[in-house]
N, C-alpha and C positions, 0 to 999 in steps of 0.2 A: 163691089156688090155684084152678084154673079146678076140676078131679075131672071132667074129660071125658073119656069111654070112649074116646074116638078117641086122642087123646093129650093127658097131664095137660099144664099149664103152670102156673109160676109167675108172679101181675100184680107187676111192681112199678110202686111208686105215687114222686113226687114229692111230697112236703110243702111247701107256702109257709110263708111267713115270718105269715100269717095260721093257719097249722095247714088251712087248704085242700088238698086232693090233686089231683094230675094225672096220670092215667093214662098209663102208659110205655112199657117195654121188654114183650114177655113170651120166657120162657125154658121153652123143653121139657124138661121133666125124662127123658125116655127111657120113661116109662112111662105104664100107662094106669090112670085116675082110673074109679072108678064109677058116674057118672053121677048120675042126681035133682036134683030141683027145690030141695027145704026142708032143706039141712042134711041131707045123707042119711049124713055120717060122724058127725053126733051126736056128736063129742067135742073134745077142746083135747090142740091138742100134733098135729097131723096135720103143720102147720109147724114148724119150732122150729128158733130161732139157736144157737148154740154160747154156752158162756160167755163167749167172750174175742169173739163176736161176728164170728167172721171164718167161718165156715161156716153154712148154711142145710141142714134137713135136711126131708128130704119123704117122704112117704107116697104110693105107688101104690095104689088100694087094690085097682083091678082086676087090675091085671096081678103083686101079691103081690109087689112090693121096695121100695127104698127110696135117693131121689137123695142125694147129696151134693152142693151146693156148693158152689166158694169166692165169699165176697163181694169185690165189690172197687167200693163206696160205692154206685151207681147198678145196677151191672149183677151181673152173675151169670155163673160158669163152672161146669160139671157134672162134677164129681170121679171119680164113681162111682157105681154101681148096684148093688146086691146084691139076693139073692132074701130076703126072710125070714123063711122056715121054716114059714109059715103061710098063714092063709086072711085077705084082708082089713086089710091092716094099718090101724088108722086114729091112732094117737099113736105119737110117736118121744120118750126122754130120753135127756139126756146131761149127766155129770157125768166132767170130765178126762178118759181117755182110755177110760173107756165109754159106748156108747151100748145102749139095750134099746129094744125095738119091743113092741106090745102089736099081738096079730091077733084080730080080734072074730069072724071067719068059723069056721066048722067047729068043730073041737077047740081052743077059744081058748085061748092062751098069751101067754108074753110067752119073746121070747129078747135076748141080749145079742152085743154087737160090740166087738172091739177099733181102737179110732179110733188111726190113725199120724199123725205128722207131715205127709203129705201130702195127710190126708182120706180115707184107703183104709180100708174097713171091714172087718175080718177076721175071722168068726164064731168065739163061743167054745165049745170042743167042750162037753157037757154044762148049755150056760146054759139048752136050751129046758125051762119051768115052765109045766105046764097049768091054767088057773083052774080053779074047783073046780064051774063049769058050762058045758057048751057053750052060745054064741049066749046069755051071759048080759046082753048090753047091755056092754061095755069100753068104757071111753067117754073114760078119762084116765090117764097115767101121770105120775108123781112119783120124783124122786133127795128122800129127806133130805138136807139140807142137807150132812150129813159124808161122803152118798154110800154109808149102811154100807144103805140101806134103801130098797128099791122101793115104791110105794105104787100100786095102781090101783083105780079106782072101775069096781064095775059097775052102769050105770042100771038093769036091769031086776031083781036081783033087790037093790038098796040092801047091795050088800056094799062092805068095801075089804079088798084082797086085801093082804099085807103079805110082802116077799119080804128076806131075810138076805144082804146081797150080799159076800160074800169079795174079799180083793184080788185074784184073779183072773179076780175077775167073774163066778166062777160062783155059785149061791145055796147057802146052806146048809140052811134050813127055811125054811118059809112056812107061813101061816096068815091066818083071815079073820074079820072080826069085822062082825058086821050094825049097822048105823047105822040111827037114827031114820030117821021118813018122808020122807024128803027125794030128792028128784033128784040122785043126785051126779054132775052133767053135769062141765063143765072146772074142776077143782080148783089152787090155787095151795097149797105148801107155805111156810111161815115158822117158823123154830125161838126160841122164846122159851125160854130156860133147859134145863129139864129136857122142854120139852114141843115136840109140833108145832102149829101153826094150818091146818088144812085149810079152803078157801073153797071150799063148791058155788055154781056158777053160780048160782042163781035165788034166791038170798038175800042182798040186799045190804048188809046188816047183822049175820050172823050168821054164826060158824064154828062148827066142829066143833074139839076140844081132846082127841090123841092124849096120851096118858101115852106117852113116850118109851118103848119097847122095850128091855131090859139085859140078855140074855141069859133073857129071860122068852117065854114063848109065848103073855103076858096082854099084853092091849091095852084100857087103859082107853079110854071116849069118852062125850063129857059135850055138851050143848050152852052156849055163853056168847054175849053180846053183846057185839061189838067190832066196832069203827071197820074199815072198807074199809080194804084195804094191797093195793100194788100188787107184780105181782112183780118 
């Protein structure tokens, strides 16, 4: 994703049979990207596929919405566009037929979308949840695995904010719990048993090990050593 103020695009690339890339099509997403040089969205999840892989969803971060895709192998069709309720969007998740956006700009929040059949995003009344500081670094959002639980990481003040998601997708409580010294830049979720595996970017050998939430407003977190997993 180009994040050009003029207007965003998506590059798609061609993979050789060597794992080689070849530079391709590119596709306008209808919005516009905020510009910089090094990584100026600072997070994971600014792209992100659908589970079943047949949608691409995108972050505007300038112009505050967010594209829809459909995939079809090589190219790209542009579904939809919506605003999303905030300043800056820079990560998109989505688990079945919700998706939630995290806005790092102004009064940072995270709100929720209901996804149809044909990719059309339909805002859910009462989803919008404000982090617990403005312009705090949002840098990543996370579905648990069963989808009951929003997880996001803020780089600047090393929180992870923890959100209750109801079947209708709106939240029920949240809460936040401070993590060691670490950068929690793009985090990947993995559910082992009773627990989660949170991976911050810059440690490539180390997770974070969430005590599974149960109707508690405690959130255990420990550091262990464990093997890279992909997501």
């Amino acid at each position: 994703m180009t994040n050009s103020a003029g207007h965003n695009e998506i590059i798609a690339y061609k993979r050789g049979p060597d794992g080689s890339l070849e530079e391709g099509q590119s596709f306008r997403t209808g919005g516009r990207g905020s510009s910089g040089v090094t990584d100026p969205l600072g997070s994971q999840g600014s792209l992100t596929i659908s589970q079943d892989h047949s949608l691409l969803f995108a972050v505007n971060a300038g112009s505050g919405d967010i594209s829809v895709f459909r995939v079809h192998g090589f190219t790209l069709s542009l579904l939809d566009k919506v605003p999303c309720s905030g300043s800056e969007p820079v990560a998109v998740a989505q688990h079945g037929n919700l998706v939630y956006v995290v806005n790092a700009g102004g009064s940072s929040n995270v709100v929720g979308f209901h996804l149809d059949s044909d990719g059309k995003l339909k805002p859910i009344a009462g989803s919008i949840a404000f982090l617990p500081a403005n312009n705090s670094g949002a840098a990543s959002l996370s579905f648990s695995p069963d989808g009951q639980f929003l997880l996001v990481t803020e780089k600047l003040t090393n929180n992870i904010d923890a959100f209750h998601i109801q079947i209708d997708g709106t939240w029920l409580r949240s809460w936040s719990t401070r993590a060691p010294a670490l950068v929690l830049l793009p985090c990947c979720l993995r559910q082992t048993g009773r627990h989660w595996l949170l991976r911050p970017a810059p440690l490539a050998d180390t997770t974070l090990q969430l005590s599974r939430p149960t109707r508690s407003l405690q959130m255990g977190l420990s550091l262990q050593s464990a093997p890279a997993f992909r997501r």
